[in-house]
C-alpha positions as CSV (number, residue, x, y, z in Angstrom):
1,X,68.7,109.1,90.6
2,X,72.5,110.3,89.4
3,X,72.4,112.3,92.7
4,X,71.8,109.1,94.6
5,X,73.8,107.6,93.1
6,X,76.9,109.8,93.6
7,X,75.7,110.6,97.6
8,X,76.0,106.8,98.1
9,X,79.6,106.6,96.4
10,X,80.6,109.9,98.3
11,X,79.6,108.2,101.6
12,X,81.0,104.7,100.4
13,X,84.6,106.3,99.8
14,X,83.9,108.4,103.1
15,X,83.6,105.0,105.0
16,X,86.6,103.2,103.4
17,X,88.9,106.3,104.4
18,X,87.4,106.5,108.0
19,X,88.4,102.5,108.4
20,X,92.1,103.8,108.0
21,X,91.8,107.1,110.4
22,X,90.3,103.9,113.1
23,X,93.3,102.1,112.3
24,X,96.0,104.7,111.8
25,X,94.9,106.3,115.5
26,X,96.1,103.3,117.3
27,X,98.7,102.2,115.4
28,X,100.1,105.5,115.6
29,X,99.3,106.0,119.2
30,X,100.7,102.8,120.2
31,X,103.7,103.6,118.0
32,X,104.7,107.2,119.7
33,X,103.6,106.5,123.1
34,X,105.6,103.4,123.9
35,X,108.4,104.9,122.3
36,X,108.2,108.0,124.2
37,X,108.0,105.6,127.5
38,X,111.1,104.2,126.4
39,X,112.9,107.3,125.4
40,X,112.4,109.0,129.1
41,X,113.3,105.8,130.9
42,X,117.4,105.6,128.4
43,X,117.7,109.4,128.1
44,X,116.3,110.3,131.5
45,X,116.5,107.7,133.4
46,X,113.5,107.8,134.8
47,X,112.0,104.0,135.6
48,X,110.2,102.3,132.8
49,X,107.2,101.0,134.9
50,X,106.9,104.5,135.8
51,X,107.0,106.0,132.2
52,X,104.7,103.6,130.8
53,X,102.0,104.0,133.8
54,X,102.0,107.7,132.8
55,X,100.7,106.5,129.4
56,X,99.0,103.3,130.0
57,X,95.6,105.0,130.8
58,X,96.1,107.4,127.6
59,X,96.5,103.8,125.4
60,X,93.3,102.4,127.2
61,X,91.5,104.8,126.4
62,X,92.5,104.5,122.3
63,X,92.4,101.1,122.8
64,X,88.5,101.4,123.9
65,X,87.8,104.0,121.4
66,X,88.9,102.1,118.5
67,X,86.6,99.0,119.3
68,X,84.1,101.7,120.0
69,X,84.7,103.2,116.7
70,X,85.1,100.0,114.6
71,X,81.3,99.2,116.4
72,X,79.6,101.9,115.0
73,X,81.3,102.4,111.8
74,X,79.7,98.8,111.0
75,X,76.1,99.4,112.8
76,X,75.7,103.1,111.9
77,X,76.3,104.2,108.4
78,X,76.3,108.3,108.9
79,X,79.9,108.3,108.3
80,X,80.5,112.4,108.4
81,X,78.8,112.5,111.9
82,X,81.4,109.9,112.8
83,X,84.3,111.5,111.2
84,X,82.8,115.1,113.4
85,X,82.7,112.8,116.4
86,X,86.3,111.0,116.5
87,X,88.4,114.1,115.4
88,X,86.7,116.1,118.3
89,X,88.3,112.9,120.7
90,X,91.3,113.5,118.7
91,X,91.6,117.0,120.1
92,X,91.1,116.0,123.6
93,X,93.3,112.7,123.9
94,X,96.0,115.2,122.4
95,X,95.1,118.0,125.0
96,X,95.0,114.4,127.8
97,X,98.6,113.6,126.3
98,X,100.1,117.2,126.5
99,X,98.8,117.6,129.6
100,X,100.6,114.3,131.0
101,X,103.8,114.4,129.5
102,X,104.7,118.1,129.5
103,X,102.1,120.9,129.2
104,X,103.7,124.2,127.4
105,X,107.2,121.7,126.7
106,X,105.0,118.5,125.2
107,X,106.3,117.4,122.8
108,X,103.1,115.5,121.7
109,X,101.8,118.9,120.9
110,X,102.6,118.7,117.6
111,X,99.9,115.8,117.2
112,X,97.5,119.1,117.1
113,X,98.9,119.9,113.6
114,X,98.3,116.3,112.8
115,X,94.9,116.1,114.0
116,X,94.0,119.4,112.2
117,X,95.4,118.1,109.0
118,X,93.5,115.2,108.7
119,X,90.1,116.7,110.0
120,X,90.3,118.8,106.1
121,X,90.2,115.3,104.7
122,X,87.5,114.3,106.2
123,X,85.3,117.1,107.2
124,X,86.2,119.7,105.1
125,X,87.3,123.8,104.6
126,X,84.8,124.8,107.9
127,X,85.4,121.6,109.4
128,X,89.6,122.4,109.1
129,X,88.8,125.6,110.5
130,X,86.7,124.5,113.8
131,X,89.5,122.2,114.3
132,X,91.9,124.1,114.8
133,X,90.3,126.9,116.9
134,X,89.5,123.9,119.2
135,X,92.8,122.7,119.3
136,X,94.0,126.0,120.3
137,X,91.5,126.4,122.8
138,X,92.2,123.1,124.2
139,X,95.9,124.0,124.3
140,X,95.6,127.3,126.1
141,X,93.4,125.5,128.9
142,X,96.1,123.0,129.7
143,X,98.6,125.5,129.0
144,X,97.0,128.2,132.0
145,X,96.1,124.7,134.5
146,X,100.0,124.2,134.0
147,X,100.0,128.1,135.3
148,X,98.1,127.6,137.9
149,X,99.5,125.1,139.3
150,X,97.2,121.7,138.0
151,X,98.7,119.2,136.2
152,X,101.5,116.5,136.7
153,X,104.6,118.3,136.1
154,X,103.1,122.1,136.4
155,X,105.5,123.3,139.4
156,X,108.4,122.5,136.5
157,X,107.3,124.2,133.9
158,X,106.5,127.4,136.0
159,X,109.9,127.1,137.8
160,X,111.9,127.3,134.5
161,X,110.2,129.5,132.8
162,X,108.4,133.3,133.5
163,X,104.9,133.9,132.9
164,X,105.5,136.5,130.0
165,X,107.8,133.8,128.3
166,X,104.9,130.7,128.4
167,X,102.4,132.9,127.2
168,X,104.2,134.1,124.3
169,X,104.9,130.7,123.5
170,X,101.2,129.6,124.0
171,X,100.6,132.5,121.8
172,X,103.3,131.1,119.3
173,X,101.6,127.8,119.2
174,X,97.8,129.2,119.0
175,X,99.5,131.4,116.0
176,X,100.7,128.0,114.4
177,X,97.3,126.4,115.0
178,X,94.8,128.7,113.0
179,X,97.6,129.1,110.6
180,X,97.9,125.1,109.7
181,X,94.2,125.1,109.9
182,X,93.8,128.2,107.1
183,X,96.1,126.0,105.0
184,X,94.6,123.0,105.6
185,X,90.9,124.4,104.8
186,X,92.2,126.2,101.6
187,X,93.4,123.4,100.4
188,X,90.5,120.9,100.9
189,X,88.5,123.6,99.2
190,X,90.8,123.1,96.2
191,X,90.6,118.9,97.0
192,X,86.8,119.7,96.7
193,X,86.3,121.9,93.6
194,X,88.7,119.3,91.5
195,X,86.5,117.0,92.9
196,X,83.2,118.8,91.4
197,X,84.9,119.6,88.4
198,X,86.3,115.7,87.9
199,X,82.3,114.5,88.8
200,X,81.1,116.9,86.1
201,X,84.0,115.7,83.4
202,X,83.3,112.8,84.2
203,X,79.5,112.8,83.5
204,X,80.0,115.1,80.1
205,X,82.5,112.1,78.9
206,X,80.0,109.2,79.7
207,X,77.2,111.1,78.1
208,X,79.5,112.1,75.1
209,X,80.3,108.1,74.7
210,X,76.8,107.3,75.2
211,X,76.1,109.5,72.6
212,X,78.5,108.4,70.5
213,X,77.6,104.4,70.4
214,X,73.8,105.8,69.8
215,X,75.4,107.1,66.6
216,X,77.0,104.2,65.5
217,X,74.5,102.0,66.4
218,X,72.3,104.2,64.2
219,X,74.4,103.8,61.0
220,X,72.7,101.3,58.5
221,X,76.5,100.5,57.4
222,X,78.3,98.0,59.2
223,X,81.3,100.2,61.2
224,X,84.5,98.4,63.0
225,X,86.9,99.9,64.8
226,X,90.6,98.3,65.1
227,X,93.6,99.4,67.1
228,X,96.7,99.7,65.2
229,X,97.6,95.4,65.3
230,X,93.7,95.3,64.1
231,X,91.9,94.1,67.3
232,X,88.1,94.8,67.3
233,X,86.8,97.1,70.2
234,X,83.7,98.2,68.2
235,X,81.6,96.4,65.9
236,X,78.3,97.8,65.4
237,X,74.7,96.6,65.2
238,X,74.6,97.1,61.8
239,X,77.8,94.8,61.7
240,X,76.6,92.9,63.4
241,X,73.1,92.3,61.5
242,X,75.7,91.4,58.0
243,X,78.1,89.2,59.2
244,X,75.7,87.4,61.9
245,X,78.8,87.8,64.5
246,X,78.0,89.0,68.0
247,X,80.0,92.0,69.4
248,X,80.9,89.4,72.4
249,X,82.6,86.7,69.6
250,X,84.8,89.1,67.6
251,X,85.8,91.7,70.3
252,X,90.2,91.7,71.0
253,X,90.0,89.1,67.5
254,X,91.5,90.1,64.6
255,X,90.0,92.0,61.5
256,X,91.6,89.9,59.4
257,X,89.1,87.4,59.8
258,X,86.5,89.7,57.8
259,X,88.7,91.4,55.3
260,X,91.9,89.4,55.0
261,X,95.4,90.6,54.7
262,X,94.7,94.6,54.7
263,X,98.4,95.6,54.5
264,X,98.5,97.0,51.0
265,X,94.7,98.8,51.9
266,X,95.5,100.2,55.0
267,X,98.7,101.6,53.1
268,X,96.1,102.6,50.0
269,X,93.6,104.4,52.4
270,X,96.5,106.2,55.0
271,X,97.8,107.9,51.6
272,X,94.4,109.2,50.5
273,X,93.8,111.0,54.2
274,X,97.1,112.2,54.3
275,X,96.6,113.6,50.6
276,X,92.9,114.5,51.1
277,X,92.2,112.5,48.6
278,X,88.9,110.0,48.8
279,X,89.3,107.0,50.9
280,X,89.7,104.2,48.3
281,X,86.8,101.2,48.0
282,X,87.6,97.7,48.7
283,X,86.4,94.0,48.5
284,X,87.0,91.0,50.9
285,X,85.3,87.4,51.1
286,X,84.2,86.5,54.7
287,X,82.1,83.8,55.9
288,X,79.3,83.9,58.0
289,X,79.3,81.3,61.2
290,X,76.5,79.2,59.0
291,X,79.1,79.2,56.3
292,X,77.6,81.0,54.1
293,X,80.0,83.5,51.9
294,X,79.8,86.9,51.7
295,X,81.2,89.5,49.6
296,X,82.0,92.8,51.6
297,X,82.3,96.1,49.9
298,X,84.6,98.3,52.9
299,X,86.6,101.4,53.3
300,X,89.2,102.2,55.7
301,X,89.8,105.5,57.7
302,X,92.5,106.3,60.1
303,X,90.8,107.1,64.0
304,X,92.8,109.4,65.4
305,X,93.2,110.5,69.3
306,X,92.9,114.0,70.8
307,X,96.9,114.3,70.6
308,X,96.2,113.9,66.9
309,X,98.1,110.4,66.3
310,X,96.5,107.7,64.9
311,X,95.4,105.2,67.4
312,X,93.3,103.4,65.2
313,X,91.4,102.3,61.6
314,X,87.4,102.9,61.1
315,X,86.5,100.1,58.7
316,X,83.0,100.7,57.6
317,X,81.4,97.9,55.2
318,X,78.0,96.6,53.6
């Protein structure tokens, strides 16, 4: 059941972050592409119809990816196999872009760095690490069609620059791939053990609290727990059995409204801890909600946090 339970919140988070990888794709694509159309047609002066014709299929195809995507994240709930899916057409729309705008001298290359960065948040260490032996496989294919002569502006790039000198650069950039996915998969293994370790904290603390209200509940002796201005937060069944108050009708009140002014107690009780003296007995008139009176015999302790402050009073009473 507990493993259920955590599989369905793992997948759950899974599927709220893969909403903003869908979004952030286009937004980002539309973002760098028309600006990139714009930047060649002032700094080049190339035409602008031109420049954004080169990139118009490129946004298409995002464009029908994302309602593609935003389809079968709502109809198909296997979230990593989605996540495995869209990062794969991450690689090639980057190796599609590079190869349009620029092979070896793209500078939409970079976007492999990007893509490999965000597959370790979504996939994983091994996941990182596929990534970016793709992407660098995918770079050195456009990078040797540019070679050979395929590609938009291929005759450029091997007219400016010798064959040793692109594929030390192609090496260069493969070096820069494997290394950004190495970092990227060590630290999502890191991401992942805190993870582990923050599910298992978390579990020993809620069985520790649940063990804890067992214990009080078990007390025969009614037990209330103030802050330090005296608002209930626990008031035991015990306490509850006495006074014929509900947990739900004193909870955030006052104790006051059990055992009066307690100024000069708490003061009493603080100096016997801090002395190691005995905690000093008290008595206080309360009603109960029929009106009945009742005499309360109580004692106050200090509660104090892991730090070792006081962050509270334990009032226990019968």
């Amino acid at each position: 059941m507990a493993d259920t339970s955590k599989q369905t919140a793992t997948s759950r988070s899974l599927g709220k972050r893969l909403w903003w990888l869908i979004l952030g794709r286009i937004a980002t694509a539309v973002l760098l592409l028309l600006l990139g159309a714009f930047w060649r047609h002032n700094e080049l002066e190339s035409s602008l119809s031109s420049s954004l014709r080169r990139v118009a299929p490129i946004l298409w195809a995002v464009a029908a990816l994302t309602v593609i995507y935003s389809a079968t994240h709502l109809l198909w709930k296997n979230y990593l196999a989605q996540a495995r899916f869209q990062l794969f057409a991450d690689v090639l729309l980057v190796t599609w872009l590079v190869w349009a705008t620029g092979d070896l001298h793209s500078p939409y290359a970079a976007l492999y760095i990007v893509v490999i960065s965000v597959s370790s948040l979504f996939i994983g260490p091994r996941g990182a690490l596929i990534t970016s032996l793709g992407s660098a496989a995918a770079f050195n294919v456009c990078t040797l069609m540019a070679l050979n002569g395929i590609g938009p502006v291929a005759s450029h790039a091997i007219s400016n620059e010798s064959l040793a000198n692109a594929i030390q650069s192609m090496g260069l950039s493969d070096v820069s791939f494997l290394v950004v996915g190495l970092l990227a998969a060590k630290l999502a293994e890191r991401q992942l053990r805190a993870d582990v370790q923050l599910a298992a904290a978390t579990r020993s603390l809620a069985d520790l609290r649940a063990l804890h209200e067992r214990i009080v509940e078990s007390i025969r002796s009614g037990v209330v727990t103030t802050d330090l201005q005296g608002r209930i937060y626990i008031f035991n069944a015990a306490a509850e059995e006495i006074t014929g108050y509900k947990l739900a009708d004193v909870r955030g009140q006052d104790a006051s409204i059990f055992f009066g002014d307690m100024t000069r107690q708490i003061a009493a009780s603080m100096n016997a801890a801090a002395t190691g003296n005995v905690s000093p007995r008290f008595q206080a008139d309360c009603l109960t909600p029929n009106g009945w009176a009742l005499r309360l015999g109580f004692t106050i302790a200090p509660l104090f946090a892991e730090s070792g402050e006081t962050s509270g009073l334990v009032i226990t009473f019968q």
